[in-house]
FIKOLZA-1660 file (N, C-alpha, C; in steps of 0.1 Angstrom, whole numbers, plus 5000, padded with zeros to 4 digits):
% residues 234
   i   px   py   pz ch aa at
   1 1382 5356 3577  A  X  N
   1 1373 5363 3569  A  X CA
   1 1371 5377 3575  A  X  C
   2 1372 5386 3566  A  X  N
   2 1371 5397 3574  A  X CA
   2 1357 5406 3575  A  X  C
   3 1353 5411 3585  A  X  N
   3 1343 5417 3587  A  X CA
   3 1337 5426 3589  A  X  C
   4 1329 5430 3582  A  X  N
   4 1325 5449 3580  A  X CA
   4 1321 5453 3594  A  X  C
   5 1328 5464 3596  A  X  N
   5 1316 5474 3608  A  X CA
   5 1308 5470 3612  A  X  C
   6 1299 5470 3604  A  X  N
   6 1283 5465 3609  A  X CA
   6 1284 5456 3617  A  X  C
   7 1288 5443 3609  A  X  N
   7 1290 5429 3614  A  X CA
   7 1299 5429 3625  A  X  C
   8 1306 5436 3629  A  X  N
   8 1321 5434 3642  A  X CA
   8 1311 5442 3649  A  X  C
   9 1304 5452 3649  A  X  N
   9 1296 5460 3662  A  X CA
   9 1283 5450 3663  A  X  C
  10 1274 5443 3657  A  X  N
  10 1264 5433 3658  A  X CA
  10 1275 5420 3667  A  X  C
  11 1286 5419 3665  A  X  N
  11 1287 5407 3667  A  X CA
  11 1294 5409 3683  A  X  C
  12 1300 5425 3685  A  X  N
  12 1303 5424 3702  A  X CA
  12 1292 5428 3702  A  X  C
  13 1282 5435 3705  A  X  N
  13 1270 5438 3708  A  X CA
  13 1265 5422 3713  A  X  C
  14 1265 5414 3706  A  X  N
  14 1261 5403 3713  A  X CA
  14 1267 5393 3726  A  X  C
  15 1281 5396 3728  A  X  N
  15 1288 5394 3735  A  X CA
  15 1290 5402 3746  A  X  C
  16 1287 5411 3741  A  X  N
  16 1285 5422 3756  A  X CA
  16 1273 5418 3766  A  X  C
  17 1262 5415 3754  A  X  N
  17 1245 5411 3764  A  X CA
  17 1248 5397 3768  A  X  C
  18 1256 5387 3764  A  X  N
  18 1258 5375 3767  A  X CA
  18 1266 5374 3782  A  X  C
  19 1275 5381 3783  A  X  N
  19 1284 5384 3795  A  X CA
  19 1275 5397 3801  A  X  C
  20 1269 5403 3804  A  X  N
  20 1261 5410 3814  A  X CA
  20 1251 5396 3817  A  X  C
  21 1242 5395 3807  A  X  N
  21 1236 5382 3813  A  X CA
  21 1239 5369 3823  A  X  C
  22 1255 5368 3819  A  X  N
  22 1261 5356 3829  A  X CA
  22 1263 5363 3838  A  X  C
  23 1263 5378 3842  A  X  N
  23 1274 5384 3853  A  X CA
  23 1256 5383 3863  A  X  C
  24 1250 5387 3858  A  X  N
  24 1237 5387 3862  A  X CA
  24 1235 5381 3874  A  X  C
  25 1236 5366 3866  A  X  N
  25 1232 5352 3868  A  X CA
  25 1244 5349 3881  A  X  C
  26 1252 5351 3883  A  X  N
  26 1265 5353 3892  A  X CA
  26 1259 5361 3903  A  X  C
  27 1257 5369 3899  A  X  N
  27 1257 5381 3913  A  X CA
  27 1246 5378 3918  A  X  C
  28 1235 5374 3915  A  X  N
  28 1223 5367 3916  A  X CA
  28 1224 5357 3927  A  X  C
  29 1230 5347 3919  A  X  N
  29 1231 5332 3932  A  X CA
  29 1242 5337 3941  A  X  C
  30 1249 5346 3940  A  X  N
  30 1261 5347 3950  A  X CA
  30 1252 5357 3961  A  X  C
  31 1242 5365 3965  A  X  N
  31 1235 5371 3968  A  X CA
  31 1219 5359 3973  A  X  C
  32 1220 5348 3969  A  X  N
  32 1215 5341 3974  A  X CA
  32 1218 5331 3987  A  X  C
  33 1235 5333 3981  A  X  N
  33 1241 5323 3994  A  X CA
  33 1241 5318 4008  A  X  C
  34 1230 5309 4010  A  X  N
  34 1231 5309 4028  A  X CA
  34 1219 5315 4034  A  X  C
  35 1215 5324 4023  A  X  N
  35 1200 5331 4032  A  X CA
  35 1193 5331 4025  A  X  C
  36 1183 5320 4021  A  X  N
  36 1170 5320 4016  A  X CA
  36 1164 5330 4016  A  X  C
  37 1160 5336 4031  A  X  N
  37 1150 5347 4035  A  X CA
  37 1151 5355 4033  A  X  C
  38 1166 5363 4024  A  X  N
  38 1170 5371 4022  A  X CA
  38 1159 5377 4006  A  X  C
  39 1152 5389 4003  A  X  N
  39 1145 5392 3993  A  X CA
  39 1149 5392 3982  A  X  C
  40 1147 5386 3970  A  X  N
  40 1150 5390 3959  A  X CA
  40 1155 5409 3955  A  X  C
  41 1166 5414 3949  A  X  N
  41 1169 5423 3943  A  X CA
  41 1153 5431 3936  A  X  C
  42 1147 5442 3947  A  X  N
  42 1143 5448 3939  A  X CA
  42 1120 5442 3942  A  X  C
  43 1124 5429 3951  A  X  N
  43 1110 5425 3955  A  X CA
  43 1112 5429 3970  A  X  C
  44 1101 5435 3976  A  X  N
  44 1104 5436 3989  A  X CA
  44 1095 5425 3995  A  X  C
  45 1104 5420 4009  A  X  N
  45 1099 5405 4014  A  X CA
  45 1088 5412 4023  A  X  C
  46 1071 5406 4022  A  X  N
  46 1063 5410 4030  A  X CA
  46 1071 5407 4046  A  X  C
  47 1061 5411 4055  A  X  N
  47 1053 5404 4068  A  X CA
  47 1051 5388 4068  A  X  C
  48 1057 5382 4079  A  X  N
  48 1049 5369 4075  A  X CA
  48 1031 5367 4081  A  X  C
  49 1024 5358 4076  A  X  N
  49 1012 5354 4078  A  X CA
  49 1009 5357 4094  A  X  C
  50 1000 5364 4098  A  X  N
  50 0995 5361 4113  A  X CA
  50 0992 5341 4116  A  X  C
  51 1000 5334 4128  A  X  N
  51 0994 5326 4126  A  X CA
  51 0980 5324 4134  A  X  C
  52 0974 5310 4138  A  X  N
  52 0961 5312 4145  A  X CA
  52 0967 5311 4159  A  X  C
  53 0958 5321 4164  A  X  N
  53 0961 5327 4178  A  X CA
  53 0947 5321 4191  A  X  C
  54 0951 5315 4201  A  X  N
  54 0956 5307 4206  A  X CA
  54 0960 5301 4196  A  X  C
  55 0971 5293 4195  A  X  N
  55 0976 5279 4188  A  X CA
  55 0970 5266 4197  A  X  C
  56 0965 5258 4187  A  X  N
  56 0958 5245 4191  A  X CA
  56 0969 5240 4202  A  X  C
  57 0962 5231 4215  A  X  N
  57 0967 5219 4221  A  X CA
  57 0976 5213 4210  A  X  C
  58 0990 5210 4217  A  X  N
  58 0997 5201 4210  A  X CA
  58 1000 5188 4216  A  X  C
  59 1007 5182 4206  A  X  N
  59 1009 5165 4216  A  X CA
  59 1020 5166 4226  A  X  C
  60 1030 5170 4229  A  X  N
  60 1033 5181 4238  A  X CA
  60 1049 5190 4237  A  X  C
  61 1053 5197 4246  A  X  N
  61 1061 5208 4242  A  X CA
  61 1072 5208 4251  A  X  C
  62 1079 5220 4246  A  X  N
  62 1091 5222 4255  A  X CA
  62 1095 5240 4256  A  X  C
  63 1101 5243 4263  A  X  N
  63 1105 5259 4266  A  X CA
  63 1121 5259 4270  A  X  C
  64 1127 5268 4258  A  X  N
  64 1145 5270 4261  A  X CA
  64 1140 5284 4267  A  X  C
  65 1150 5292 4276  A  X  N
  65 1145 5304 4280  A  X CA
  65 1163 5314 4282  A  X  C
  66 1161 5320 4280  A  X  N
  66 1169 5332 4281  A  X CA
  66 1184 5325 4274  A  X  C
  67 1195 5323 4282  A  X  N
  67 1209 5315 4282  A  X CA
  67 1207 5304 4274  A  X  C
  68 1198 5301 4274  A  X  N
  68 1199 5281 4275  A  X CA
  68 1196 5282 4258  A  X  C
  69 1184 5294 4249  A  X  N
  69 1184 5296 4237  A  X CA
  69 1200 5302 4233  A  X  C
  70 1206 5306 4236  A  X  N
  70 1224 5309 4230  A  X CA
  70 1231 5297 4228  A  X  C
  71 1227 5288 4238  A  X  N
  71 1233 5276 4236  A  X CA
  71 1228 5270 4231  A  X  C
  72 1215 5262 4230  A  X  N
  72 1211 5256 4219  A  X CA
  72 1206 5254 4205  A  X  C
  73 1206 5270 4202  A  X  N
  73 1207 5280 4189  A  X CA
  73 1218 5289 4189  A  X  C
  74 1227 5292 4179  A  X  N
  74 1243 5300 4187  A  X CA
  74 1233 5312 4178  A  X  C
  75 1235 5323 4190  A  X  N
  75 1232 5335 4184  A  X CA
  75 1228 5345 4196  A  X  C
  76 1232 5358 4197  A  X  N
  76 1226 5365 4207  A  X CA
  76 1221 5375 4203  A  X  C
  77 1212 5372 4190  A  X  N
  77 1199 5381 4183  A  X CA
  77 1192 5374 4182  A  X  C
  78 1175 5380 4178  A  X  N
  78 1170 5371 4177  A  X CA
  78 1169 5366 4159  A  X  C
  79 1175 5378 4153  A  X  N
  79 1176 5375 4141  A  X CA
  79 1185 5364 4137  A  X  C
  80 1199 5364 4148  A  X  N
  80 1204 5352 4145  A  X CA
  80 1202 5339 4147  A  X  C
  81 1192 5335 4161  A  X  N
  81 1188 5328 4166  A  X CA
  81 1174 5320 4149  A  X  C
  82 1168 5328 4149  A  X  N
  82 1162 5329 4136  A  X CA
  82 1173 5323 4123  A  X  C
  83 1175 5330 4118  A  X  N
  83 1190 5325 4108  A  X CA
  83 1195 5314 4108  A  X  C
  84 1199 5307 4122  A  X  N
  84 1204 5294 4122  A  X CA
  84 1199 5285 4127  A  X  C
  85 1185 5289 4134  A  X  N
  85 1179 5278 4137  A  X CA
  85 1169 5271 4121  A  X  C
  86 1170 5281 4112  A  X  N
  86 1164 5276 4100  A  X CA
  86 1171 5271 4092  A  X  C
  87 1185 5275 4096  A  X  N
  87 1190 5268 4085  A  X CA
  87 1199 5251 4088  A  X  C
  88 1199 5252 4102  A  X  N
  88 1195 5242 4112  A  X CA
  88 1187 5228 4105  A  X  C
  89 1176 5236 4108  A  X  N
  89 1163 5227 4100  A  X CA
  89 1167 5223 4084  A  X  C
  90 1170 5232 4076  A  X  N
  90 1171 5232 4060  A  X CA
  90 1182 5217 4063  A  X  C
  91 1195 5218 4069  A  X  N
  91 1202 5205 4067  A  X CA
  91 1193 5194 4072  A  X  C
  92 1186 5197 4084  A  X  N
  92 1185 5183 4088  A  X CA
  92 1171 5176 4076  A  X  C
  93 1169 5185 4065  A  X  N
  93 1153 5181 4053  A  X CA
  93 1143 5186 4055  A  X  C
  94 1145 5198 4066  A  X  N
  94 1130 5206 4069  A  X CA
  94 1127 5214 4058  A  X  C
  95 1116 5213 4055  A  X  N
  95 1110 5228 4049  A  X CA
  95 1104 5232 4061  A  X  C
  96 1107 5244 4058  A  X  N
  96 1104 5262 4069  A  X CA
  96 1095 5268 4065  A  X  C
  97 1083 5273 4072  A  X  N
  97 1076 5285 4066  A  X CA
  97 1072 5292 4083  A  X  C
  98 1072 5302 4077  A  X  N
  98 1072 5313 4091  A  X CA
  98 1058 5321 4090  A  X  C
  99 1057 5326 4103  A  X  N
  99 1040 5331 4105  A  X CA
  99 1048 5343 4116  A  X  C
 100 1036 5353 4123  A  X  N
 100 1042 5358 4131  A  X CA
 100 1031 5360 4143  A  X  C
 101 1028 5359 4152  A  X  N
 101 1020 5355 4167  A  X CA
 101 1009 5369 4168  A  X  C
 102 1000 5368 4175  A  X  N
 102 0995 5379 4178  A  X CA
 102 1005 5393 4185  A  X  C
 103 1011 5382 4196  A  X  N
 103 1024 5389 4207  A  X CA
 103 1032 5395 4198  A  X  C
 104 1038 5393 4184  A  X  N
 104 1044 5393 4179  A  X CA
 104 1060 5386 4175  A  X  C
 105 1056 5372 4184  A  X  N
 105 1067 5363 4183  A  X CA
 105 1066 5356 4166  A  X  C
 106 1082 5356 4165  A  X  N
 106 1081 5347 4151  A  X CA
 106 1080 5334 4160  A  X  C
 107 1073 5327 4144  A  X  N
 107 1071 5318 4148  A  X CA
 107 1073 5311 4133  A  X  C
 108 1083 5301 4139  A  X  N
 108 1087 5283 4123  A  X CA
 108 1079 5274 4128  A  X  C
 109 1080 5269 4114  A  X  N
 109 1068 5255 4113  A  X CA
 109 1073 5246 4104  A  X  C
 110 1078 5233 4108  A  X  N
 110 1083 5223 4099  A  X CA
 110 1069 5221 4090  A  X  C
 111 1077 5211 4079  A  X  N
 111 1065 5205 4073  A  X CA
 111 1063 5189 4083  A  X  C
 112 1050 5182 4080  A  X  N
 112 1047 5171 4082  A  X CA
 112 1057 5161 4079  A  X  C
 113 1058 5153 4088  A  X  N
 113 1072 5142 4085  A  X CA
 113 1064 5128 4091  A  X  C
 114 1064 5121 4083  A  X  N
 114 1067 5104 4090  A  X CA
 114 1081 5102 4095  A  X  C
 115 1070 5095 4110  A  X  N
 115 1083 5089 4120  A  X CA
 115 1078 5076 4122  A  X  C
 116 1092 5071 4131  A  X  N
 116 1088 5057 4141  A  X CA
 116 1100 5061 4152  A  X  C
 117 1090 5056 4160  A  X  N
 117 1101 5062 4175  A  X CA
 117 1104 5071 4175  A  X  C
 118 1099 5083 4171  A  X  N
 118 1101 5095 4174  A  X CA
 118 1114 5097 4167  A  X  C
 119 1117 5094 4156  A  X  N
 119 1129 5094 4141  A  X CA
 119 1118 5095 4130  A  X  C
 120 1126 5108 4125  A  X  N
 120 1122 5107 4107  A  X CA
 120 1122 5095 4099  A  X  C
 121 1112 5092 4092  A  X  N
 121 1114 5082 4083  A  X CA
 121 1122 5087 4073  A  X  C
 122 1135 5087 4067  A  X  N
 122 1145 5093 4054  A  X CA
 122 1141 5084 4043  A  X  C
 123 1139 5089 4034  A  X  N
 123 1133 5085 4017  A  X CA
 123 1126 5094 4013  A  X  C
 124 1126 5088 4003  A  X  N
 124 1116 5091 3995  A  X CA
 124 1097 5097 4002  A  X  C
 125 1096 5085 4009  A  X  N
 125 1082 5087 4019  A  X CA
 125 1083 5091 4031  A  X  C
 126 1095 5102 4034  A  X  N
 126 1095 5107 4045  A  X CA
 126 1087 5119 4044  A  X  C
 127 1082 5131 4041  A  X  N
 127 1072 5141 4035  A  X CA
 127 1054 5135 4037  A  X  C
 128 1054 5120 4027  A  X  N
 128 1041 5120 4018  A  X CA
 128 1032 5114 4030  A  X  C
 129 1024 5122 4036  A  X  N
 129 1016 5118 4047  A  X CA
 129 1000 5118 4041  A  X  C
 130 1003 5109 4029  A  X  N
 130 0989 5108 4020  A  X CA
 130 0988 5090 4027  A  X  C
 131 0977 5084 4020  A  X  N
 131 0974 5069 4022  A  X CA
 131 0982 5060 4018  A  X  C
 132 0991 5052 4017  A  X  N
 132 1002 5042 4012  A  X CA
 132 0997 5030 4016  A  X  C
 133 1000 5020 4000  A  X  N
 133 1000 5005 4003  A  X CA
 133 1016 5002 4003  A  X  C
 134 1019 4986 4009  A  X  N
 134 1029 4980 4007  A  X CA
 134 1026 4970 4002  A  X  C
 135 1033 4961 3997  A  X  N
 135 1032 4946 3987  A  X CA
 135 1032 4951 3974  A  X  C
 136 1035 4940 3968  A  X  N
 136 1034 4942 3948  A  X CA
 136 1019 4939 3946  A  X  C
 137 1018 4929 3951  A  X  N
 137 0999 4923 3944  A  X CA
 137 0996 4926 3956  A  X  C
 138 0979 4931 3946  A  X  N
 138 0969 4935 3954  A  X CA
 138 0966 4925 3967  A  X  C
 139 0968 4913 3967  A  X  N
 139 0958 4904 3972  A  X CA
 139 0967 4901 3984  A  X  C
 140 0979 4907 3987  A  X  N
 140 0989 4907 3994  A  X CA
 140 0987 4926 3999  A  X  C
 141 0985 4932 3996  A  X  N
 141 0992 4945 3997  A  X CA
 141 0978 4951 4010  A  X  C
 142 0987 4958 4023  A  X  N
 142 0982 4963 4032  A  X CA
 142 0981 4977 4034  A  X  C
 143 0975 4986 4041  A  X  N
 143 0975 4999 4047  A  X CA
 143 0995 4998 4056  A  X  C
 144 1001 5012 4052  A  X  N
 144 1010 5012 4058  A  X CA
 144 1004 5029 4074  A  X  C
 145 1006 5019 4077  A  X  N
 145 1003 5030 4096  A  X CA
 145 1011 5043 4093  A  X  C
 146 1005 5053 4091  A  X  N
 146 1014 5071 4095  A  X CA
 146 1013 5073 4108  A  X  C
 147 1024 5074 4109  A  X  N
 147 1028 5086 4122  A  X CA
 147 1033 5098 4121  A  X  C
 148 1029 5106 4121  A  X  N
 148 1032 5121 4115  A  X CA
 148 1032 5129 4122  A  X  C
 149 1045 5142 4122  A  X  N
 149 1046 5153 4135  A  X CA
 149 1055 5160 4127  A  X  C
 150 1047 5178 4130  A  X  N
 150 1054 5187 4130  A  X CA
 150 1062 5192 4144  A  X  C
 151 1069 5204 4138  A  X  N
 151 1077 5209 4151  A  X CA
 151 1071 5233 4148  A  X  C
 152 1065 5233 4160  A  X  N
 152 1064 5244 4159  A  X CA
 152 1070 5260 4168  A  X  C
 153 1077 5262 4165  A  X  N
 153 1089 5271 4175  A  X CA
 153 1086 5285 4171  A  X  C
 154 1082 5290 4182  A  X  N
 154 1079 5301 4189  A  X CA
 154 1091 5310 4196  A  X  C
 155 1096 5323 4190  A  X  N
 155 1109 5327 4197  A  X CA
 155 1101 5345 4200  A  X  C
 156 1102 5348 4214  A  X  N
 156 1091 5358 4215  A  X CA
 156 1098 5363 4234  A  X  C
 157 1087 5365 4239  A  X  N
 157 1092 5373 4253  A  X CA
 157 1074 5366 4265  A  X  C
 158 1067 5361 4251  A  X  N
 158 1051 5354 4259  A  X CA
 158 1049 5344 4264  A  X  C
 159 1044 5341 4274  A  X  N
 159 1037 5331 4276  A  X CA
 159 1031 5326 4270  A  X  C
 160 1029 5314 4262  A  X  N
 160 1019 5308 4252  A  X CA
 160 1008 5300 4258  A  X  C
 161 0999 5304 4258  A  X  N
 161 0981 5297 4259  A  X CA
 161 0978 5291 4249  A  X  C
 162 0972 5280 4251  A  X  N
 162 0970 5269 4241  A  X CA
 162 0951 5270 4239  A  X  C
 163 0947 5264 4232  A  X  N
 163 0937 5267 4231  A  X CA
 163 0932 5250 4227  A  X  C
 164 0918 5246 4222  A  X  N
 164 0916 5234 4221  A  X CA
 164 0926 5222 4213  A  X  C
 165 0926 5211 4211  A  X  N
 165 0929 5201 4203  A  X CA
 165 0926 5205 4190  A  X  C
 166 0937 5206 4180  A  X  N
 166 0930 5201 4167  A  X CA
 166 0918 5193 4162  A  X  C
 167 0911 5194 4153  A  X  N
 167 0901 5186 4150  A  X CA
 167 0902 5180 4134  A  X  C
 168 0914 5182 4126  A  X  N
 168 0911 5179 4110  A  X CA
 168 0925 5181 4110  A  X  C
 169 0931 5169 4106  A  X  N
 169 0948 5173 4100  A  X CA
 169 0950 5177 4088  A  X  C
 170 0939 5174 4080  A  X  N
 170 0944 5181 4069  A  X CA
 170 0940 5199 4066  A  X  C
 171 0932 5201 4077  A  X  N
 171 0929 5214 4078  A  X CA
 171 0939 5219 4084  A  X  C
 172 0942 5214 4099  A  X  N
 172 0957 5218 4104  A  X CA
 172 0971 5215 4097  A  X  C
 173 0970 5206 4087  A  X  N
 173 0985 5204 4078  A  X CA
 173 0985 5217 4069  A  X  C
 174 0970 5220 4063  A  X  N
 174 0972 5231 4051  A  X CA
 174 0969 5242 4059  A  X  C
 175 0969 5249 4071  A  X  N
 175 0966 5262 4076  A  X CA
 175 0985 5260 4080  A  X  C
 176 0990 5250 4085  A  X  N
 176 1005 5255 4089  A  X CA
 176 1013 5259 4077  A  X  C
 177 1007 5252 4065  A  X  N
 177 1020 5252 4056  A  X CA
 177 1016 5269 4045  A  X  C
 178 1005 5275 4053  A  X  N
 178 1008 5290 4045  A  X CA
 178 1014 5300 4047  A  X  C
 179 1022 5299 4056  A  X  N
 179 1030 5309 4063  A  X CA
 179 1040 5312 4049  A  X  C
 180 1051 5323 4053  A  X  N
 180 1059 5325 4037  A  X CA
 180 1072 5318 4038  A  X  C
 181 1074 5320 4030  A  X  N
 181 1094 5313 4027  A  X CA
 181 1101 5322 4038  A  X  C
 182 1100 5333 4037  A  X  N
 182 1117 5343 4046  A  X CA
 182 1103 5349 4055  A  X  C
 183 1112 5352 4065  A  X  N
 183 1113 5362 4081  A  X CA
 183 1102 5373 4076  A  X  C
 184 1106 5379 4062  A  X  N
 184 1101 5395 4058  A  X CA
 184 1110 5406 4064  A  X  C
 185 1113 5416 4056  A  X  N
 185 1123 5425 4057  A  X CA
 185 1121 5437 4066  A  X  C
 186 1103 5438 4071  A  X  N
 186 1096 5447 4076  A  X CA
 186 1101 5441 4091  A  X  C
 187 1102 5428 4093  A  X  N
 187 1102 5426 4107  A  X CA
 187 1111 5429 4118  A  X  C
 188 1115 5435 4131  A  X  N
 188 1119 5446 4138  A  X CA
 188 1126 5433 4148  A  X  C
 189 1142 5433 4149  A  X  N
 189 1147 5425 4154  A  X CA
 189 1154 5426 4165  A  X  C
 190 1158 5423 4182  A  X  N
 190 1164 5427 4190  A  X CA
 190 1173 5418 4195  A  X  C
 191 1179 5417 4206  A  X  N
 191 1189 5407 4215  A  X CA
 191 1183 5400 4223  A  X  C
 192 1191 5390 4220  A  X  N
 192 1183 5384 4229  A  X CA
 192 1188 5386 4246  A  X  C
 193 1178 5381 4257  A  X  N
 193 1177 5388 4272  A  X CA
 193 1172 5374 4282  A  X  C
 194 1171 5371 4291  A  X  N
 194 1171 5365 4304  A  X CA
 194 1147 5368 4300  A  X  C
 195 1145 5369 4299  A  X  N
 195 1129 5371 4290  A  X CA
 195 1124 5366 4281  A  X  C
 196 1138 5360 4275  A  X  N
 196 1134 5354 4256  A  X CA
 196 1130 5340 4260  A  X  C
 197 1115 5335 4254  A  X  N
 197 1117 5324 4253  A  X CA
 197 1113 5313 4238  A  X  C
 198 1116 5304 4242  A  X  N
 198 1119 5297 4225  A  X CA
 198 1113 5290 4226  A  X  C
 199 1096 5286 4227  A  X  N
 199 1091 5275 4227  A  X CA
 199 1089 5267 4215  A  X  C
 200 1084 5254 4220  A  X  N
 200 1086 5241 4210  A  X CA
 200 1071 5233 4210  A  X  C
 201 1062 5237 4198  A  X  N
 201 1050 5222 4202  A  X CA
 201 1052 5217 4188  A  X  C
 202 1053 5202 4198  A  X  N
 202 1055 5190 4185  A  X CA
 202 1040 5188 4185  A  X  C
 203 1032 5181 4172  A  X  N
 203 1020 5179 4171  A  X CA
 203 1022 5168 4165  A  X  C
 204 1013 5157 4167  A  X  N
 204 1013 5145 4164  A  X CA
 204 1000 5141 4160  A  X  C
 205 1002 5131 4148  A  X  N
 205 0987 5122 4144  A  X CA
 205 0991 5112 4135  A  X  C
 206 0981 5101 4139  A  X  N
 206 0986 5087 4134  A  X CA
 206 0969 5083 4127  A  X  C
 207 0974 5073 4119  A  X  N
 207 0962 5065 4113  A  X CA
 207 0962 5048 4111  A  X  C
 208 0956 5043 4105  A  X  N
 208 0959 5030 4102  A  X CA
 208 0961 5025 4088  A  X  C
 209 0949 5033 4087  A  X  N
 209 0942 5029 4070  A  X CA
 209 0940 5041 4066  A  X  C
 210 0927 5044 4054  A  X  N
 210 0930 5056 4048  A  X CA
 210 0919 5068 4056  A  X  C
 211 0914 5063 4068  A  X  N
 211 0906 5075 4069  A  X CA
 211 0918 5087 4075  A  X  C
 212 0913 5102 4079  A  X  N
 212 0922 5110 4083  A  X CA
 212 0926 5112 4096  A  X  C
 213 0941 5110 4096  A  X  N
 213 0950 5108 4111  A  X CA
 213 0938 5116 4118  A  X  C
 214 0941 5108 4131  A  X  N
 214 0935 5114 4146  A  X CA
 214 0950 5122 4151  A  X  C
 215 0946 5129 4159  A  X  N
 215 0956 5138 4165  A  X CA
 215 0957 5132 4176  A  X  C
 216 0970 5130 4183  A  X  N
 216 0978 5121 4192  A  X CA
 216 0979 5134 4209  A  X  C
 217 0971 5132 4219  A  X  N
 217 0976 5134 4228  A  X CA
 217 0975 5127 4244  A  X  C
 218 0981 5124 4253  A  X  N
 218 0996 5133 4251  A  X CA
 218 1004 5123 4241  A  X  C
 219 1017 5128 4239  A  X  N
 219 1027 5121 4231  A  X CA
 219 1031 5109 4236  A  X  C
 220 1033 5097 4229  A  X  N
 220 1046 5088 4235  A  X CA
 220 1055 5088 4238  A  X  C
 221 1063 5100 4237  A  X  N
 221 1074 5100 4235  A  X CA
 221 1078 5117 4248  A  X  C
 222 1089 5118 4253  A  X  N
 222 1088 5130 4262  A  X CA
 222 1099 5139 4250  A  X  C
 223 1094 5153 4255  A  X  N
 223 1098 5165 4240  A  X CA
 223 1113 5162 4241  A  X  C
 224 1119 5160 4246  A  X  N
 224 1131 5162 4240  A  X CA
 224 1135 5151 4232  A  X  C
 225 1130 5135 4233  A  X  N
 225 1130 5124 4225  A  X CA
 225 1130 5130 4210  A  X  C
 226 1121 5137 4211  A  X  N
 226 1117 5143 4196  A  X CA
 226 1129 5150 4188  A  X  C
 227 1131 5159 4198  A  X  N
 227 1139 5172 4190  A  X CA
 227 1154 5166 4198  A  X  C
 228 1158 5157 4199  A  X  N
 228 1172 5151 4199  A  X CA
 228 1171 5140 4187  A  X  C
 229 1161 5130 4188  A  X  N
 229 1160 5116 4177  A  X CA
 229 1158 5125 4166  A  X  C
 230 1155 5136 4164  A  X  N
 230 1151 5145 4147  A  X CA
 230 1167 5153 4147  A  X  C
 231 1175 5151 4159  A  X  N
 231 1188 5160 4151  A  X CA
 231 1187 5175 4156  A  X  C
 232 1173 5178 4161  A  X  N
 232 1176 5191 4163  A  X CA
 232 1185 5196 4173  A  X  C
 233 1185 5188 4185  A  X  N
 233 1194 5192 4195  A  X CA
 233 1204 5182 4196  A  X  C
 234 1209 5185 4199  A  X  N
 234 1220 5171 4210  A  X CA
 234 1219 5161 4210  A  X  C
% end
């Protein structure tokens, strides 16, 4: 059938917006690839969140320092050290949200995870550190025990001072998890030096039933149990 002008310029005209639209949508996720933190086209990525300064007592910790962070994060920036230690985490099921220190260390924060023995629980109910029953019938069905721990890594040149114990997990669950998605594009990155250090506080809290976890110190477990049985290291 053949078609007038009008109709042949209406009908590539539509074909033109359709293929800019896909090309869009392409250059888009291909610009996404690999770096989350990277800013959307055209949004500029804040600053992240100041986090709280002293940072609470944890259940306990560990320090990589100068060399020993190249090796157990490959990178001799801190931007790279940054870069792959999050995406590090993203395989092993973390969500990341970043804050940045008084000192000015960044600083990552897993989300809350159920464990046993210092291992992720994987499922479905590995995240949900709300109240859970087990059993089908009520008259059978019990409180299942949480054990729950973040991981909080500090990559900076300070000494870290701790300040009291937690007092409310769900105050401390919802104050870690406001930090932002990406690094921010404002933040000022150098090499790393024989000075850098990478600290690590795991925080822990357990309950029985449904009142709110108590916070666990010291740990049962010694820090590297943690950050080896989670995959992070070795």
């Amino acid at each position: 059938m053949y078609l007038g002008g009008a109709a042949r310029l209406l009908k590539w005209t539509r074909r033109a917006a359709l293929a800019a639209a896909v090309g869009g949508i392409l250059s888009l996720n291909a610009s996404l690839t690999f770096a989350a933190d990277r800013p959307l086209p055209g949004v500029p990525a804040k600053a992240p969140e100041p986090v709280r300064w002293p940072p609470h007592l944890p259940s306990t910790g560990y320090v990589f320092y100068g060399e020993e962070i190249k090796q157990v994060v490959a990178g001799s920036t801190e931007a790279d050290v940054v870069e792959n230690l999050r995406y590090k985490l993203s395989l092993l099921g973390y969500q990341v949200k970043f804050f940045v220190s008084r000192n000015g260390d960044i600083v990552l924060v897993t989300r809350f995870e159920r464990i046993r023995n210092a291992t992720p629980l994987y499922g479905e109910s590995r995240f949900n550190d709300e109240y859970t029953m087990d059993g089908m019938f009520p008259f059978w069905r019990k409180p299942i025990p949480r054990h729950l721990r973040c991981f909080v890594f500090f990559l900076g040149k300070s000494r870290i001072h701790v300040d009291a114990a937690p007092k409310s997990f769900s105050r401390h669950r919802d104050a870690l998890g406001k930090g932002n998605a990406s690094v921010g594009s404002e933040m000022q990155f150098g090499p790393i030096t024989s000075d850098h250090r990478l600290t690590i506080f795991i925080y822990e809290y357990a309950a029985q039933a449904q009142e709110d976890p108590h916070f666990i110190h010291p740990s049962s477990w010694k820090p590297l149990d943690h950050l080896q049985r989670s995959g992070i290291i070795p």
